[in-house]
C-alpha positions in Angstrom: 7.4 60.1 -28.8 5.7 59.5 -25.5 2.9 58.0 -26.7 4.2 55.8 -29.5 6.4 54.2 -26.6 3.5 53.5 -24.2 1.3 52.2 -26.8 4.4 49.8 -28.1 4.9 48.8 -24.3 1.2 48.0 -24.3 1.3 46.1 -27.5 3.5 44.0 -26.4 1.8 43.5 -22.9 -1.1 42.4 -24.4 1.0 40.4 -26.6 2.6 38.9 -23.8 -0.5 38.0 -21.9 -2.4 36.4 -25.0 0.7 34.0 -25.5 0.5 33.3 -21.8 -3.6 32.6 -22.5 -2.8 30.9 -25.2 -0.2 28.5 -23.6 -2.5 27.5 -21.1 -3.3 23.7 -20.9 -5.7 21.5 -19.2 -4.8 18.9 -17.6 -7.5 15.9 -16.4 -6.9 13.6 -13.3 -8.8 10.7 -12.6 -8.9 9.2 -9.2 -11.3 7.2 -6.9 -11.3 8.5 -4.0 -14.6 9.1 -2.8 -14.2 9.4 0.8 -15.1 12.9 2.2 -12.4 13.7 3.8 -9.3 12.1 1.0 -11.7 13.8 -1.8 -12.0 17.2 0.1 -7.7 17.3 1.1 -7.1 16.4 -3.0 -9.3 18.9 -4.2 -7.7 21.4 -2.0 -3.9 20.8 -3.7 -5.6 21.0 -7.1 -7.0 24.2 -6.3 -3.7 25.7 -4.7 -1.9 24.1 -7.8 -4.0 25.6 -10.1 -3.6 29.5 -8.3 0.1 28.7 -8.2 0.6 27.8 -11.8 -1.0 29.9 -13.9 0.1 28.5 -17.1 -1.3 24.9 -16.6 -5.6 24.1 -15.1 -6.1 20.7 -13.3 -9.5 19.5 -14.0 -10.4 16.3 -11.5 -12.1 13.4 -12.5 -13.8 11.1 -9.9 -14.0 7.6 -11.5 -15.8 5.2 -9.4 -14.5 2.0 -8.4 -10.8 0.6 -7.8 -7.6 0.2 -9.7 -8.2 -3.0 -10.6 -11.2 -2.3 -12.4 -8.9 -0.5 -15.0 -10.4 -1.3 -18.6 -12.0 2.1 -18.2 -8.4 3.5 -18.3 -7.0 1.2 -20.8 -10.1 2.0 -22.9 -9.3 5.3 -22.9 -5.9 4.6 -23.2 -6.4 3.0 -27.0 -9.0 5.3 -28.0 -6.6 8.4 -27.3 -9.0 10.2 -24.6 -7.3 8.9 -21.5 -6.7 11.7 -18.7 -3.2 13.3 -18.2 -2.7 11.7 -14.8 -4.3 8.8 -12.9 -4.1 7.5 -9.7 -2.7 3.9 -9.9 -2.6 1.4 -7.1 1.5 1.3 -6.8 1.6 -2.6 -6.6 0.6 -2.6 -10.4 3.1 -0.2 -11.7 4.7 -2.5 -12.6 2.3 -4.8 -14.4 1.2 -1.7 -16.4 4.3 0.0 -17.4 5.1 -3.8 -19.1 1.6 -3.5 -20.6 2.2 -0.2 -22.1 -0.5 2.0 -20.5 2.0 4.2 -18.4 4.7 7.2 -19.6 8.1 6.7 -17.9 8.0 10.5 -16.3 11.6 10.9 -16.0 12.5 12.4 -19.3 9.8 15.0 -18.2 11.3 15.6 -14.4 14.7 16.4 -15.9 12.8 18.8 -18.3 11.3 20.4 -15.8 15.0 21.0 -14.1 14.4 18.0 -12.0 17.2 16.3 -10.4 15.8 12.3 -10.5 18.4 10.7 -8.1 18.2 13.5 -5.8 14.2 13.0 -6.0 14.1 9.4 -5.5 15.9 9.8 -2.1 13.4 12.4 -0.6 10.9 9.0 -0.7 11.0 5.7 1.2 12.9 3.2 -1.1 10.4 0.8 -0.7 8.1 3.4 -2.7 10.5 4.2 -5.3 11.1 0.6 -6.0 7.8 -0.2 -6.3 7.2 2.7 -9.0 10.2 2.1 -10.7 10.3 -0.7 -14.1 13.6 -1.7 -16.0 15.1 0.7 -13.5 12.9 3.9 -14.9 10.5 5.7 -12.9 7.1 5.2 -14.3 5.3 7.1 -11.3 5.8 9.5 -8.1 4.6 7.5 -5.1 2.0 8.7 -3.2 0.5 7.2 0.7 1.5 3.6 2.4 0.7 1.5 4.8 2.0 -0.9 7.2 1.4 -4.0 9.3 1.7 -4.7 13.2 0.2 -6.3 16.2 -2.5 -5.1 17.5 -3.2 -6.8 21.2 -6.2 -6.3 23.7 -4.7 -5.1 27.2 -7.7 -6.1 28.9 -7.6 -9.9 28.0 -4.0 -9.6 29.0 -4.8 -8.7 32.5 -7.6 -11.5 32.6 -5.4 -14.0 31.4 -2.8 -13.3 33.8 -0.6 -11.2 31.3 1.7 -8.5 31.4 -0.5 -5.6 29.1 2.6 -3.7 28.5 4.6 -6.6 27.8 3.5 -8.1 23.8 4.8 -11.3 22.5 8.5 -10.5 21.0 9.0 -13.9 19.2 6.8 -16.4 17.1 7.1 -18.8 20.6 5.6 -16.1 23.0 3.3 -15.2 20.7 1.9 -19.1 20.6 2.2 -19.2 24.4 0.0 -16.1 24.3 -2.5 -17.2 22.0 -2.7 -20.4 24.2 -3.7 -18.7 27.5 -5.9 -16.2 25.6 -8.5 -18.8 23.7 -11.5 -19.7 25.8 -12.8 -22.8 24.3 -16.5 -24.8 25.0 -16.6 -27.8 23.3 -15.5 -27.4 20.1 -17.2 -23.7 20.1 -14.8 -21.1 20.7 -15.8 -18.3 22.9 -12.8 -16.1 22.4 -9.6 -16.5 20.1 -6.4 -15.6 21.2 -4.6 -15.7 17.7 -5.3 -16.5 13.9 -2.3 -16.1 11.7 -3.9 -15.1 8.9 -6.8 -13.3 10.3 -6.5 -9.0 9.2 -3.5 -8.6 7.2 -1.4 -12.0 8.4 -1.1 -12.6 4.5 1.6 -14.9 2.7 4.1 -11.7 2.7 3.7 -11.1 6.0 5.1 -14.1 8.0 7.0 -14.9 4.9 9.2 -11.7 5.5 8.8 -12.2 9.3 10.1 -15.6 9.1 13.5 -14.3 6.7 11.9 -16.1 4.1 12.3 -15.0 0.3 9.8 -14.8 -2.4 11.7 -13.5 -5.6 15.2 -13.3 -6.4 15.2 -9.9 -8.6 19.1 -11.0 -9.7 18.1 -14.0 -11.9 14.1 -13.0 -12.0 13.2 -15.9 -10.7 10.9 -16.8 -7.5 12.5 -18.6 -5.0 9.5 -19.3 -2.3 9.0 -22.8 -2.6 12.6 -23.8 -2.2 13.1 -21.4 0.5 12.9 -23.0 4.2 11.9 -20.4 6.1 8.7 -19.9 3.8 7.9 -23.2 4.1 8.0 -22.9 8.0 6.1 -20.2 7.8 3.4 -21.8 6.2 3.8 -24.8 8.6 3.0 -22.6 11.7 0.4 -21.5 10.3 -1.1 -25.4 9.7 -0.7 -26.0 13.3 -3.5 -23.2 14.3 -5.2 -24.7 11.5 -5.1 -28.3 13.1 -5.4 -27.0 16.9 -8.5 -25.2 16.3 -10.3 -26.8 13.8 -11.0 -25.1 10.1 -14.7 -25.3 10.5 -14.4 -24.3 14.2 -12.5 -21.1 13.1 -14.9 -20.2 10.4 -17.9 -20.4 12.4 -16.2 -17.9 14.9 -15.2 -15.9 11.7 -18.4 -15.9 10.2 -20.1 -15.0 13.8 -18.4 -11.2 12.8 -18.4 -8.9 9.6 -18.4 -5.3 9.0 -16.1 -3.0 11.0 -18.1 -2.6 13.2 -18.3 -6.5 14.2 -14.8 -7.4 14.0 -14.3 -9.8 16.6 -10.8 -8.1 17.8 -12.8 -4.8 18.6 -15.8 -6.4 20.4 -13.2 -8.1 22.5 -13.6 -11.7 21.2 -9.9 -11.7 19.5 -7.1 -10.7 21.6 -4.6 -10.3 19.0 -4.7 -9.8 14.9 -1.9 -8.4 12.5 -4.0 -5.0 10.4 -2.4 -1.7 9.2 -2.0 1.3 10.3 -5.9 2.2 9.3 -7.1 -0.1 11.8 -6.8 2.6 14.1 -9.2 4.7 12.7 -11.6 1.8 13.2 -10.2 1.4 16.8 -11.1 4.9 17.2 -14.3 5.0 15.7 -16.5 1.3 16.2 -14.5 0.0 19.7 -15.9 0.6 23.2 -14.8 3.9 24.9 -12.9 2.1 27.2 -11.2 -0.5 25.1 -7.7 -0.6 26.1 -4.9 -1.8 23.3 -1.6 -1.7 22.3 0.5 -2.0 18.7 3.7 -3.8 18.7 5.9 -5.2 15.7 5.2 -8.2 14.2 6.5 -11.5 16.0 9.1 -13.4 14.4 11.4 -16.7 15.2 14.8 -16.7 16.4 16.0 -17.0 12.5 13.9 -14.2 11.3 13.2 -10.9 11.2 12.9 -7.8 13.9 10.6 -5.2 12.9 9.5 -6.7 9.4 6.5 -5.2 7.8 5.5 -4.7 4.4 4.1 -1.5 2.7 1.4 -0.9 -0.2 -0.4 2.0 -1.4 -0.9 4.1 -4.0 1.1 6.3 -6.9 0.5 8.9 -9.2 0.9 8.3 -12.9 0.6 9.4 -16.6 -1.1 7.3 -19.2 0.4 6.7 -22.0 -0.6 9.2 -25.2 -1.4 11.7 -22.4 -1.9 14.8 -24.4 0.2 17.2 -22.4 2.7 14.7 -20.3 5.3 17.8 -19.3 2.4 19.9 -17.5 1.3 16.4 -15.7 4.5 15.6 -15.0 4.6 19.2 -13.0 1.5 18.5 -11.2 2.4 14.6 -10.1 5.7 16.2 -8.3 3.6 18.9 -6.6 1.0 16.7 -5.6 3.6 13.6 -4.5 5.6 16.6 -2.3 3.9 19.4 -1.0 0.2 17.8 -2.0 1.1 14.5 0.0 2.3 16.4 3.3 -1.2 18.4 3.9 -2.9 14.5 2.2 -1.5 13.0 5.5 -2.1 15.7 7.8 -5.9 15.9 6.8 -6.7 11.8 6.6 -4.0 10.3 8.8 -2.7 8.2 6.0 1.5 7.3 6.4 3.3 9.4 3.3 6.0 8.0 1.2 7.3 11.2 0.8 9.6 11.8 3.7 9.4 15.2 4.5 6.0 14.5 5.6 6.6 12.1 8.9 7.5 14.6 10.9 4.1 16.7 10.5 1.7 13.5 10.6 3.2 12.4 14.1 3.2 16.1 15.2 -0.7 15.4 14.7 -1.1 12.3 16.0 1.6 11.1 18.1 0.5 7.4 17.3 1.0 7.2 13.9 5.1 7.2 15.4 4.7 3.5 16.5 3.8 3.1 11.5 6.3 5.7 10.8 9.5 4.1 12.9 8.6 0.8 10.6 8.6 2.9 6.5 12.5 2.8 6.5 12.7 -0.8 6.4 9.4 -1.8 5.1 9.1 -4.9 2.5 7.5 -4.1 -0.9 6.1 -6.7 -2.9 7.6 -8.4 -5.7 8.2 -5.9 -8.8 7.2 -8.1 -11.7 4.8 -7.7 -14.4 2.5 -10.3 -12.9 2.5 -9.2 -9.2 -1.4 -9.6 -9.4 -1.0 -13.0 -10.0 1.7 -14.1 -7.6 -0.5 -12.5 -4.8 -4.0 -14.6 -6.1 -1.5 -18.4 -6.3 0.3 -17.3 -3.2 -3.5 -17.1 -1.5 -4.5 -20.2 -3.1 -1.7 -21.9 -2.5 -2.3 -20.9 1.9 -6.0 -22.4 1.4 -4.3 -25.4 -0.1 -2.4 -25.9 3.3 -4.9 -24.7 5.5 -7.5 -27.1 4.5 -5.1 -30.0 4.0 -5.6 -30.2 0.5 -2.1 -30.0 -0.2 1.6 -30.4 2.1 2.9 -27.2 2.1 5.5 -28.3 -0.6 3.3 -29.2 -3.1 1.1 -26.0 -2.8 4.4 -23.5 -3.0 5.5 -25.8 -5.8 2.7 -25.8 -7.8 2.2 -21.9 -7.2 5.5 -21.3 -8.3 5.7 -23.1 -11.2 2.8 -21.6 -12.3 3.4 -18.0 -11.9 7.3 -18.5 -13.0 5.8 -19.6 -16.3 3.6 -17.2 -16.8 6.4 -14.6 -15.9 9.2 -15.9 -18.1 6.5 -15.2 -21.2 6.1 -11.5 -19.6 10.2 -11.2 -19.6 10.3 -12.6 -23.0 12.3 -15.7 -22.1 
């Protein structure tokens, strides 16, 4: 009787552990990161994901090029061979999900015993609105960025400066950039400030200035009637007019590659960039460079501490053959994957949690993190892309004194506006 009862306990062991074989799925991810070290840190959480789940396999995919090369995806997408998670800049959730490519993953969180609400806080809101369409959750965000000032202390000193003192408001800052530009003839030697050199974008002295660019409410985009956007863009005329457009561009041109940035060789005293600017601080500036990171200036009616954020999210393609099992993978990866991803390259995380153990790190990366909780996202609207390309345009327009600076904001709003009422189907 002994016998018979250990062999049907073994039968049904091996029963047991075929079903579990045979239960087992595959799972592909495509992503582009070809970087070293972000390639090495995600193929490290795919491996401890695979030994900790033994019922699903992650096979990783590198697909050259960027997210906005995407008709390989979309491709795949239509012909039914698309992977089972992709990495997806986060601007363009958006702009997908209304396209059709993406999954909404929240039907598979709460399968997977997933509280949604209570996951959404445990990341920075500006992520989860960005990853979020029609108030669903079409992706888990993944790392972010921000803006700030970066200044050379050593120019500071020379120009009679206080280094540990940065300009606070839009007027200091102009004062500044006025004692810091060395000029010879038309030539110029050394540039105190360029609004839009690095990352001074549309966005960011928009939001700096208190300005508006989209009222979510009645989906419309409100830029071009809003005042303090159209200051913005003013300001940024008069460096325009001081210097000279051709002037500027022959100092501009006089620099490229990392290397040769003009801020790093000492020629530019102060630019807006992100948080990864350090690393090229770091890695192409002089041993003894001396600099320092403050927030983004801003007027007396604007804003203290604005920044914007981008990065990037993790996804599942629509018709993705085994969306539950990818959904399980996106929430490790976008939790406990994230905290070791910005722990091994420095980048900021969305997910909360994992602040604490970047700055432990690097005890720099505190002067990005104090600015994620009230970062600026931009726009969520199915044609994001394009906004940002008229918004651009629009800039040259006033630079160059094609346009005023109504006319170009008019023109780029009507434009865009028209283009997203067809996407809204109004």
């Amino acid at each position: 009787m002994g016998f018979v009862r250990k062999l049907v306990i073994l039968l049904v062991l091996i029963s047991v552990f075929t079903l579990l074989l045979a239960e087992k799925v595959e799972i592909v991810f495509w992503h582009n990161m070809s970087n070293p070290v972000d390639k090495k840190s995600i193929e490290e959480s795919v491996q401890k994901f695979n030994e900790t789940h033994p019922n699903i396999h992650v096979k990783v995919v590198l697909v050259p090029g960027s997210e906005t090369e995407i008709t390989k995806l979309m491709t795949a997408v239509a012909a039914g061979t698309g992977p089972d998670v992709y990495y997806l800049d986060r601007f363009t959730v958006a702009q997908r999900a209304y396209q059709g490519v993406l999954e909404c993953i929240e039907d598979y969180l709460v399968q997977l015993g997933v509280d949604v609400e209570a996951l959404k806080q445990k990341f920075f809101k500006f992520a989860i609105e960005e990853a979020t369409y029609n108030g669903k959750l079409y992706a888990l965000p993944w790392d972010t960025d921000v803006r700030v000032l970066y200044y050379n202390k050593k120019l500071f000193r020379e120009a009679g400066l206080d280094p540990d003192k940065p300009p606070v408001t839009i007027e200091e800052l102009d004062e500044y950039a006025e004692k810091l530009t060395k000029m010879k003839g038309n030539r110029i030697e050394q540039l105190g400030f360029i609004p839009w050199f690095g990352q001074g974008w549309h966005y960011t002295w928009g939001w700096a200035f208190g300005g508006k660019f989209y009222d979510p409410k009645t989906q419309k985009l409100v830029f071009a009637e809003d005042p303090k956007i159209i200051e913005s863009f003013k300001w940024q005329k008069k460096y325009a007019d001081k210097y000279g457009m051709k002037n500027i561009g022959a100092f501009a041109s006089a620099y490229s590659g990392a290397n040769l940035n003009p801020f790093l060789a000492g020629k530019l005293a102060m630019v807006v960039d992100g948080n990864w600017f350090l690393a090229q601080i770091r890695t192409f500036a002089p041993k003894d460079f001396e600099y320092g990171i403050a927030p983004i200036p801003y007027p007396p009616y604007g804003e203290a501490n604005s920044t914007w954020a981008g990065g990037w999210s993790l996804v599942i393609p629509k018709g993705a053959k085994h969306p539950k099992e990818a959904a399980e993978f996106i929430l490790y990866m976008a939790t406990e994957g994230q905290i070791k991803y910005a722990i091994d390259t420095a980048h900021l995380p969305t997910y909360k949690a994992g602040v604490p153990e970047l700055i432990k790190k690097d005890p720099m990366q505190k002067h990005f993190a104090e600015l994620l909780p009230t970062a600026h996202c931009r726009p969520v609207i199915p044609v994001g892309a394009l906004l940002w390309d008229k918004l651009t345009e629009a800039r040259d327009y006033i630079l160059y004194g094609q346009k005023t600076v109504e006319q170009a904001l008019k023109d780029a709003e009507e434009e865009v506006q028209k283009e997203l009422d067809k996407a809204l189907g109004k």
